[in-house]
Backbone and ligand atoms as CSV (ligand in chain L), in Angstrom:
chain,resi,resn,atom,element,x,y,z
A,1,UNK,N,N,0.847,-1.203,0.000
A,1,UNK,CA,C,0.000,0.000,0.000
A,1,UNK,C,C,0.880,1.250,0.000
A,2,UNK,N,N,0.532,2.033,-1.196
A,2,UNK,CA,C,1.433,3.842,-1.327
A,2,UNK,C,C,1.273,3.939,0.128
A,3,UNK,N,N,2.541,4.746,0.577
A,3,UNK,CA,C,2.330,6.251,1.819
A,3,UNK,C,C,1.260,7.086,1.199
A,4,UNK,N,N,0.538,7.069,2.522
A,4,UNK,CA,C,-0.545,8.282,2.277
A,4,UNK,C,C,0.244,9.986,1.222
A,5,UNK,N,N,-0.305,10.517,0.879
A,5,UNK,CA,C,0.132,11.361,0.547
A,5,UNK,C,C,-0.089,13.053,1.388
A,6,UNK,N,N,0.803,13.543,1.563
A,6,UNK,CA,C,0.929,14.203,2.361
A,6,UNK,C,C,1.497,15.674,2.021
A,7,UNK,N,N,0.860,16.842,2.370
A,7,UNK,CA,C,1.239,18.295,2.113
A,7,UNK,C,C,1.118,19.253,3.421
A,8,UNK,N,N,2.079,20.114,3.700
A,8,UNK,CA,C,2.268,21.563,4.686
A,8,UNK,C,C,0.960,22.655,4.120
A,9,UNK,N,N,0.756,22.776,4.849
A,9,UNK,CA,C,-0.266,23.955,4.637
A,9,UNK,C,C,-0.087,25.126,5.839
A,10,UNK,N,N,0.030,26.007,5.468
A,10,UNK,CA,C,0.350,27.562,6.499
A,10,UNK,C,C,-1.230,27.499,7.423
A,11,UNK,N,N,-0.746,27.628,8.356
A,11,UNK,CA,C,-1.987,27.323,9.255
A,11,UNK,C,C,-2.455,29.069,9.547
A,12,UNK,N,N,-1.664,29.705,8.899
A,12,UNK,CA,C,-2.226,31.669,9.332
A,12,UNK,C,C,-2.998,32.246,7.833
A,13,UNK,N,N,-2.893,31.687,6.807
A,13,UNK,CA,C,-3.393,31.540,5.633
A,13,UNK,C,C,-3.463,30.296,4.514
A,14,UNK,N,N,-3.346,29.111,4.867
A,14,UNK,CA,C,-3.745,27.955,4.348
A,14,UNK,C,C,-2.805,27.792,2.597
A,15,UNK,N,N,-1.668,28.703,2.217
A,15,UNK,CA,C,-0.342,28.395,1.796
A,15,UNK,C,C,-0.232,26.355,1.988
A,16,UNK,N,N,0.067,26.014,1.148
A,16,UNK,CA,C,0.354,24.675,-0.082
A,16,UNK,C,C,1.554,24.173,-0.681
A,17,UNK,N,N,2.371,24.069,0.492
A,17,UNK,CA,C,3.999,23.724,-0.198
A,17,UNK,C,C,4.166,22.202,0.492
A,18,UNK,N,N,5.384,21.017,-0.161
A,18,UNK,CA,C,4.949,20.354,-0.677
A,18,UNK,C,C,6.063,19.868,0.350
A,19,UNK,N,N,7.089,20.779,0.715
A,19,UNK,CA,C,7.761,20.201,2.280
A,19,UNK,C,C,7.759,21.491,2.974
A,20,UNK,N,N,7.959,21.115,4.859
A,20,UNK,CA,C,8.039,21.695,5.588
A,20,UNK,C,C,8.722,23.098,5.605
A,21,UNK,N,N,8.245,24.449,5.742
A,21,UNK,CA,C,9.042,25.509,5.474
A,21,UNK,C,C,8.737,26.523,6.480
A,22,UNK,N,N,9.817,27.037,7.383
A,22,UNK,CA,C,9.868,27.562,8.462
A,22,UNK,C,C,9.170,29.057,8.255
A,23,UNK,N,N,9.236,29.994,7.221
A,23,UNK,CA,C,8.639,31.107,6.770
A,23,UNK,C,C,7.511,30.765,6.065
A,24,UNK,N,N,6.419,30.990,5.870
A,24,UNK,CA,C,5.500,31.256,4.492
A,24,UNK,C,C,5.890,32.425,3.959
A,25,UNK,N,N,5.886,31.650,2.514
A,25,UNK,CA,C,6.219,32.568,1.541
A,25,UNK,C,C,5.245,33.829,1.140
A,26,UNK,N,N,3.647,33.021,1.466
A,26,UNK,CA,C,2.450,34.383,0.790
A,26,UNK,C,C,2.566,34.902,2.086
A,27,UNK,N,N,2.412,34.568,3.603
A,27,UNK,CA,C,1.526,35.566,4.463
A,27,UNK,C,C,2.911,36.331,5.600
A,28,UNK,N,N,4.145,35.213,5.118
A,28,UNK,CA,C,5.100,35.592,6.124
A,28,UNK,C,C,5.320,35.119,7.860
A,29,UNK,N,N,4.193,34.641,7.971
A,29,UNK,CA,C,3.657,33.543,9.327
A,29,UNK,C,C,5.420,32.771,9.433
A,30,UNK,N,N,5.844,32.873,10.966
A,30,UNK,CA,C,7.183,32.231,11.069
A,30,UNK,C,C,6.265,30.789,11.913
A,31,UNK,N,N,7.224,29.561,11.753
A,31,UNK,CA,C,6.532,28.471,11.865
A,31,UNK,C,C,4.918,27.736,12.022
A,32,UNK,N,N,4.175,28.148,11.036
A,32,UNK,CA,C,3.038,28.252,11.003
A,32,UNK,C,C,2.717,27.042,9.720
A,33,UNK,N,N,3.992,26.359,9.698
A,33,UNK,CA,C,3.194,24.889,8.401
A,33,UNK,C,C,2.897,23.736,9.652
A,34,UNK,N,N,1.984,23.190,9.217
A,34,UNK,CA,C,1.556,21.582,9.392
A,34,UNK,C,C,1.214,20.639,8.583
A,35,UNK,N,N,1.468,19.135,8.852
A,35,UNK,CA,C,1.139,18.579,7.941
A,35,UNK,C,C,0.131,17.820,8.215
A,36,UNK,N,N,-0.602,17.459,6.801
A,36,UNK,CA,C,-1.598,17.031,6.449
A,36,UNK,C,C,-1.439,16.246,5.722
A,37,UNK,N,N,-2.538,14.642,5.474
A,37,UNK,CA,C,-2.750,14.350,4.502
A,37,UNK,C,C,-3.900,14.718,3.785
A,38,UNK,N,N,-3.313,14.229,2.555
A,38,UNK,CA,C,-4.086,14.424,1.279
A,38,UNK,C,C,-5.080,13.562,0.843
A,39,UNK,N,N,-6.409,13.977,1.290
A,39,UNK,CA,C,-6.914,12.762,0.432
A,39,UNK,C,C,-6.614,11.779,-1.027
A,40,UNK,N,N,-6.811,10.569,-0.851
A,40,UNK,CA,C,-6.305,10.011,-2.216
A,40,UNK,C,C,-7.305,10.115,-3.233
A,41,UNK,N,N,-6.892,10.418,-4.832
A,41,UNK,CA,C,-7.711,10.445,-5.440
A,41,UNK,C,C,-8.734,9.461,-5.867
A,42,UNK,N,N,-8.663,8.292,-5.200
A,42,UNK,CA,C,-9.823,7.205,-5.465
A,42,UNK,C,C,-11.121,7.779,-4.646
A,43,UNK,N,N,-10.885,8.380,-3.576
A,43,UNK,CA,C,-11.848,8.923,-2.581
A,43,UNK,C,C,-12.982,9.925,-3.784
A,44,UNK,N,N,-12.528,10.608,-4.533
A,44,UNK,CA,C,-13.461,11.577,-5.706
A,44,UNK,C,C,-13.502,10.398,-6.864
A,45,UNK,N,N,-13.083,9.440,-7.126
A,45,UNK,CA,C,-13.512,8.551,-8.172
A,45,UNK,C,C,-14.276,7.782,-7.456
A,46,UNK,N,N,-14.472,7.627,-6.770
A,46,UNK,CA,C,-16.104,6.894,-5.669
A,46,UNK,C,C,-17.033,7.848,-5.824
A,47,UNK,N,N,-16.827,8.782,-5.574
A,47,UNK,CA,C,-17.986,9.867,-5.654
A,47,UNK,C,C,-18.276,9.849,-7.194
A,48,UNK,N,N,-17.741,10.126,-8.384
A,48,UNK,CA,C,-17.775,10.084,-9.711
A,48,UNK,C,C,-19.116,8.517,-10.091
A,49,UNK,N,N,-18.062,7.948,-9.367
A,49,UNK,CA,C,-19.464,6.273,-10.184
A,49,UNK,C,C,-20.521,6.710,-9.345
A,50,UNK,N,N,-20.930,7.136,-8.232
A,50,UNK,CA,C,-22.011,6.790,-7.594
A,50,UNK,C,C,-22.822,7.873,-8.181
A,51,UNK,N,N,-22.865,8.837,-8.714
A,51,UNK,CA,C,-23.142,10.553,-9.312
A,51,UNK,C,C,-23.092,9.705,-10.926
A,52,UNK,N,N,-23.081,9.065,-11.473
A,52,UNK,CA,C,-23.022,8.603,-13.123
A,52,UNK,C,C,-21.849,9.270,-13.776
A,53,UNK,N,N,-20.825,9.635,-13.337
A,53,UNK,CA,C,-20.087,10.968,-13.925
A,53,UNK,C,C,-18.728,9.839,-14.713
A,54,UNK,N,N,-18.684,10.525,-15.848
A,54,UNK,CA,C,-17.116,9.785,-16.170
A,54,UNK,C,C,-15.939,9.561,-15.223
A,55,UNK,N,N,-14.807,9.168,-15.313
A,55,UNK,CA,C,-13.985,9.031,-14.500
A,55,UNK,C,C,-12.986,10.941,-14.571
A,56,UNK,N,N,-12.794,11.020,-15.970
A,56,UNK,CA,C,-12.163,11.776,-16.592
A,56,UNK,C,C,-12.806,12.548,-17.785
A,57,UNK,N,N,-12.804,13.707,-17.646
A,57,UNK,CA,C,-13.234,14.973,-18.193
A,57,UNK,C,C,-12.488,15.523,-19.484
A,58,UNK,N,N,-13.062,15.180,-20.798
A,58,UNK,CA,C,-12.307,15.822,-22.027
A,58,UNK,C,C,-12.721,17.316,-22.515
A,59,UNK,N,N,-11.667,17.978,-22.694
A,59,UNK,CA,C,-12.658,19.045,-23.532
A,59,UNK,C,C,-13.430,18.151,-24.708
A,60,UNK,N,N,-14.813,18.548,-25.224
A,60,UNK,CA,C,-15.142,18.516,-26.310
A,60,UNK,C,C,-15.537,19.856,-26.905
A,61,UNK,N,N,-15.892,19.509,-28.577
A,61,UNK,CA,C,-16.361,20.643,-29.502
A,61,UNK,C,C,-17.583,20.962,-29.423
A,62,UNK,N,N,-18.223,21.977,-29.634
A,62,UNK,CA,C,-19.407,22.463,-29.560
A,62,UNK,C,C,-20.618,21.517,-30.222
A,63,UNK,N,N,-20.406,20.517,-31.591
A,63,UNK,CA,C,-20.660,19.828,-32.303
A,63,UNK,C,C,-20.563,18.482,-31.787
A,64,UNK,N,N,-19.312,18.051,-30.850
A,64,UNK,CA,C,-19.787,16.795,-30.258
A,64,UNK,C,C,-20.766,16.765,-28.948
A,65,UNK,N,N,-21.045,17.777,-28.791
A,65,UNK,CA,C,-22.137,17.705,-27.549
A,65,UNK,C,C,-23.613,17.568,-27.810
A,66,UNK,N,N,-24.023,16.389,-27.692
A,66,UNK,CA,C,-25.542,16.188,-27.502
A,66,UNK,C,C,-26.205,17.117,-26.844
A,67,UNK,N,N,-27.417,17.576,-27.444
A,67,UNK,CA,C,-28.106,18.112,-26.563
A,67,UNK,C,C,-29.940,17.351,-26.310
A,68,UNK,N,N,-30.389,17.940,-25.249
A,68,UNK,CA,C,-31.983,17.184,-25.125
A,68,UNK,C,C,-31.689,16.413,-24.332
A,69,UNK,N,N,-31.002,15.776,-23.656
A,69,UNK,CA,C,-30.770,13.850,-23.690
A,69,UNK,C,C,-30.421,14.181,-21.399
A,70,UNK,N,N,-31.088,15.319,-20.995
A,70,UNK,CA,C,-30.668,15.260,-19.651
A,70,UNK,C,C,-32.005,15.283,-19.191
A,71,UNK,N,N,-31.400,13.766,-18.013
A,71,UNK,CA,C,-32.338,13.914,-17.257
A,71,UNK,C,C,-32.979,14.292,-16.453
A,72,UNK,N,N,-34.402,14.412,-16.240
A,72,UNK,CA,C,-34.375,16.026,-15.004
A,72,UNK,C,C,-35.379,15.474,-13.974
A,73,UNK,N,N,-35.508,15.897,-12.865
A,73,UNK,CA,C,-36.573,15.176,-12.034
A,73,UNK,C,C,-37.393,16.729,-11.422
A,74,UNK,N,N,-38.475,15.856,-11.432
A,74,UNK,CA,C,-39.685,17.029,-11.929
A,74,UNK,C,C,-40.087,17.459,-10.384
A,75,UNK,N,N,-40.186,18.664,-10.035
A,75,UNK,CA,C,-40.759,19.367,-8.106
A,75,UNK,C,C,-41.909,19.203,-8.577
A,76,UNK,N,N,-42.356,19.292,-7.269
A,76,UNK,CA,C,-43.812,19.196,-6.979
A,76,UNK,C,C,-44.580,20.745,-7.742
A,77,UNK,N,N,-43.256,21.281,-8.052
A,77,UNK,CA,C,-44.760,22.785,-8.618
A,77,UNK,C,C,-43.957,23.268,-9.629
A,78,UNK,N,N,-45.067,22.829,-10.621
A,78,UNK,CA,C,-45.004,23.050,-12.362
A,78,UNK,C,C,-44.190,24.136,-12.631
A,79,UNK,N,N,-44.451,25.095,-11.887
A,79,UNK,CA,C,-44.402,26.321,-12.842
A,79,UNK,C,C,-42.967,26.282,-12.654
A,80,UNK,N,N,-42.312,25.910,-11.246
A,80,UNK,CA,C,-40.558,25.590,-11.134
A,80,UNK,C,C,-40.093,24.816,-11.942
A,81,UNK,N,N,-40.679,23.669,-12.283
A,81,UNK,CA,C,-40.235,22.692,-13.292
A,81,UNK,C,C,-40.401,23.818,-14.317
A,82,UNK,N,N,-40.840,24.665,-15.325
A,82,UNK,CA,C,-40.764,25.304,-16.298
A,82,UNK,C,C,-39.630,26.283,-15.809
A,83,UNK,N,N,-39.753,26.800,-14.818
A,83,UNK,CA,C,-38.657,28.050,-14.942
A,83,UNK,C,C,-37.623,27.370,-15.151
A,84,UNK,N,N,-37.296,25.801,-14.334
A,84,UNK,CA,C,-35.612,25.360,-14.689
A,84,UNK,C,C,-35.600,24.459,-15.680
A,85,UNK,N,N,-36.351,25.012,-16.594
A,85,UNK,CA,C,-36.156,24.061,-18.397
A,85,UNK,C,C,-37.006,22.695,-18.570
A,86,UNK,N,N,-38.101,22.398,-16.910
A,86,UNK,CA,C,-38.130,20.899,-17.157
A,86,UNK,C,C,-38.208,20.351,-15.512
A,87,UNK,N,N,-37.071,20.749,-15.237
A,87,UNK,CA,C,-36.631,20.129,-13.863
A,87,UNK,C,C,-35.759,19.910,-13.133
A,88,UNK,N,N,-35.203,19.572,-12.071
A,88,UNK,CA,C,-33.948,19.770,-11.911
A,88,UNK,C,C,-33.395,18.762,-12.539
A,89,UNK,N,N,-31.617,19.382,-12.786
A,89,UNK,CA,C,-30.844,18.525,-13.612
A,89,UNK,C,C,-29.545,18.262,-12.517
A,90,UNK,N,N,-29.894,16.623,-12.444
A,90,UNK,CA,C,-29.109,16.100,-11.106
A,90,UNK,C,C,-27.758,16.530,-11.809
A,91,UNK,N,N,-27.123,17.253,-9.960
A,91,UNK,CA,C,-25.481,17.491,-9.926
A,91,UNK,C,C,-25.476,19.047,-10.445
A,92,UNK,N,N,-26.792,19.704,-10.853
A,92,UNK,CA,C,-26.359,21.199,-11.229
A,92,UNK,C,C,-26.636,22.070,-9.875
A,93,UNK,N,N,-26.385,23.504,-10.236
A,93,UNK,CA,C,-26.774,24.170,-8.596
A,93,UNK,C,C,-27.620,25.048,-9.076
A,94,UNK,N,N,-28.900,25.564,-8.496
A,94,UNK,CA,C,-29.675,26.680,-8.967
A,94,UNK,C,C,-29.585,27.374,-7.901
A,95,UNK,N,N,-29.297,28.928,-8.190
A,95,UNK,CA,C,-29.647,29.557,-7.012
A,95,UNK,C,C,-30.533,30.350,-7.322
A,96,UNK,N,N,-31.866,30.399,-5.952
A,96,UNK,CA,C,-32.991,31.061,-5.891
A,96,UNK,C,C,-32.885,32.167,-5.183
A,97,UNK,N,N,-33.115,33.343,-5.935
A,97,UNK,CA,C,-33.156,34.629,-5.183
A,97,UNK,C,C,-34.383,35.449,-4.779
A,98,UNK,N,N,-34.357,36.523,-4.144
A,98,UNK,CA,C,-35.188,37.139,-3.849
A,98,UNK,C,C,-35.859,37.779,-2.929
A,99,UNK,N,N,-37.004,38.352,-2.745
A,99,UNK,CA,C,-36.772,39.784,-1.699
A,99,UNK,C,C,-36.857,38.802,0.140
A,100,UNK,N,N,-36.510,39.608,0.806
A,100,UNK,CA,C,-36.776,38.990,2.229
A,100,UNK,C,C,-38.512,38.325,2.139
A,101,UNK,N,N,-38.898,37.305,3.092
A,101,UNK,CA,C,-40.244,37.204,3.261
A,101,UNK,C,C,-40.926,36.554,1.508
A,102,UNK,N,N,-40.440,36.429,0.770
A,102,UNK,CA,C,-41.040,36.329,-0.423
A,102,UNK,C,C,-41.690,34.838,-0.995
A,103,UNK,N,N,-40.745,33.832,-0.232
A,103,UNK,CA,C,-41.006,32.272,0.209
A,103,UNK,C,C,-40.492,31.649,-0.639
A,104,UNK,N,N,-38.809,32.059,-0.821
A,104,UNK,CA,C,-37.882,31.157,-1.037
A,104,UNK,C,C,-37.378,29.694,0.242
A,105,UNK,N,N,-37.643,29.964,1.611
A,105,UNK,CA,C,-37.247,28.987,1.958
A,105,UNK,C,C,-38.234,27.613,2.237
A,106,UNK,N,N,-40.040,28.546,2.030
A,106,UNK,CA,C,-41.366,27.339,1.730
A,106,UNK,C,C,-40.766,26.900,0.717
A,107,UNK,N,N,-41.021,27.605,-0.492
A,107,UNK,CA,C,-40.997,26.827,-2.011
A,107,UNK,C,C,-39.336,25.484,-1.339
A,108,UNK,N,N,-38.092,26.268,-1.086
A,108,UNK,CA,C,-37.633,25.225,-0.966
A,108,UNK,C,C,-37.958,23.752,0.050
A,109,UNK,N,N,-38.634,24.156,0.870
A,109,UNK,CA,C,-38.605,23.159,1.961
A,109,UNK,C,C,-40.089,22.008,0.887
A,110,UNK,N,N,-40.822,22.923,0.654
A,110,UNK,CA,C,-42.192,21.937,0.017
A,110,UNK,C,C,-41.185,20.956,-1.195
A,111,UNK,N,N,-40.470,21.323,-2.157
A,111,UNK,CA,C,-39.829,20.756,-2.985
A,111,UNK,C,C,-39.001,19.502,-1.953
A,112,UNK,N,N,-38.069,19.915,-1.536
A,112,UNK,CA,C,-37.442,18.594,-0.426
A,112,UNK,C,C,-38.259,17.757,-0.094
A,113,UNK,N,N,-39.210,17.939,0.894
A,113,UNK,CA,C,-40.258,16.977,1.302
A,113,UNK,C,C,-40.732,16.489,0.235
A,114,UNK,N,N,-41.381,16.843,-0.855
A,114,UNK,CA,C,-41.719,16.181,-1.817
A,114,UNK,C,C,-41.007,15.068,-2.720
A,115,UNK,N,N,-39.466,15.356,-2.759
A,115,UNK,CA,C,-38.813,14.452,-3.187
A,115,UNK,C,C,-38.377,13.372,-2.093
A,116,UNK,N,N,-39.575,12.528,-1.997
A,116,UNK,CA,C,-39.327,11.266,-1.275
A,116,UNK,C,C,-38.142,10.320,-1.230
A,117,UNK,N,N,-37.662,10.310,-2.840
A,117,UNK,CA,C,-36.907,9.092,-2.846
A,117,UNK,C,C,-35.357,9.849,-2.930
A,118,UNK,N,N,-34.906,10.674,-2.597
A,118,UNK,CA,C,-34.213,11.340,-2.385
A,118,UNK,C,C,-33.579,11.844,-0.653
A,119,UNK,N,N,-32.189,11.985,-0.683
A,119,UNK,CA,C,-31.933,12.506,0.353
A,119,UNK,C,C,-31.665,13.915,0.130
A,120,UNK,N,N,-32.507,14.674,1.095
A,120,UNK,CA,C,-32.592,16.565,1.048
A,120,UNK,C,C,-31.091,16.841,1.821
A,121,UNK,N,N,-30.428,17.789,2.065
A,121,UNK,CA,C,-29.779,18.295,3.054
A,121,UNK,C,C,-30.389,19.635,2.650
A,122,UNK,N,N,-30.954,20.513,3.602
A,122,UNK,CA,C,-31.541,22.059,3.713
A,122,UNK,C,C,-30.378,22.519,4.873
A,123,UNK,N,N,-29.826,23.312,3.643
A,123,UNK,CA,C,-28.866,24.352,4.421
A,123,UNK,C,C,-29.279,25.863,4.616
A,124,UNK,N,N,-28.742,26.204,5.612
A,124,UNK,CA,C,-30.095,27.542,5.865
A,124,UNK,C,C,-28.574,28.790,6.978
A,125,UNK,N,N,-28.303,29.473,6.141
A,125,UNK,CA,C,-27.252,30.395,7.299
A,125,UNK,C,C,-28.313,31.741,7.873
A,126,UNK,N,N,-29.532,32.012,7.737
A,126,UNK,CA,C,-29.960,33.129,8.043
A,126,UNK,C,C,-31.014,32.130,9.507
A,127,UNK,N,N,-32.221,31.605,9.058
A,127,UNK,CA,C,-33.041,31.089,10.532
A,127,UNK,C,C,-32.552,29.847,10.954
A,128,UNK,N,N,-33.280,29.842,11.928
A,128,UNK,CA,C,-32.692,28.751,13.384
A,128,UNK,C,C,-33.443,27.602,12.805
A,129,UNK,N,N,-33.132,26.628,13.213
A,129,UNK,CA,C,-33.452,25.349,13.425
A,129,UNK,C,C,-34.925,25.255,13.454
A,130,UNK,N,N,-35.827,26.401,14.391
A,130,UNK,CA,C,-36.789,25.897,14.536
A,130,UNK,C,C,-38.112,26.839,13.720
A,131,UNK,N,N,-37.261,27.605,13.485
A,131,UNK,CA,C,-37.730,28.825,11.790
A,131,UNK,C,C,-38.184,27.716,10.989
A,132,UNK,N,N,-37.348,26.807,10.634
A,132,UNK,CA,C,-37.302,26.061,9.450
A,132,UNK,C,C,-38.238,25.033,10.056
L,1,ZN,ZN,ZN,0.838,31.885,5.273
């Protein structure tokens, strides 16, 4: 089995050198590296098969790209499925904006609950726990 793989990182600005170095070079921090390992890259090729995703990413041409052919899974309210083309398209990010009070975090919470066969995570940095 490889040695884990392992990198210094400046613990006063998070600086990325590849052995131990008593100065940082970006922030100037005097003994401020530690080491870390690195996750191995099989750890994101697990995530890749379980997500349908290739292993490895080519550029292509404008002409080899299919289009139509994504699959989308449909919210509970139409008119969202139309604003995002259809539906959501697993692995993309939409962000919903808009004024305070306006019921971005209903519309989101009714959509979650609705997708049964799915696991939600509702991340929320403005209300409490019991807002939501
Ligand atoms: Zn630094």
């Amino acid at each position: 089995m490889p040695k884990p793989k392992s990198s210094f990182f400046c613990q006063s600005c998070g600086y990325e050198a590849s052995k131990w170095l008593g100065k940082c070079p970006s922030c100037g921090a005097w003994n401020s590296f530690v080491e870390e390992v690195v996750a191995k890259a099989e750890a994101k090729n697990d995530w890749r098969q379980e997500t349908g995703r290739s292993k490895i990413s080519q550029p292509k041409t404008l002409e080899e790209i299919e289009s139509g052919h994504e699959v989308r899974m449909a919210t509970p309210d139409q008119e969202l499925d139309r604003v995002l083309g259809g539906g959501i398209v697993p692995g993309s990010l939409v962000l919903i904006g808009g004024e305070p009070g306006i019921g971005k975090s209903t519309l989101m919470l009714q959509v979650g609950l609705a997708l049964k066969n799915f696991k939600v995570l509702f991340v929320s940095g403005e209300e409490s726990e019991q807002q939501i």
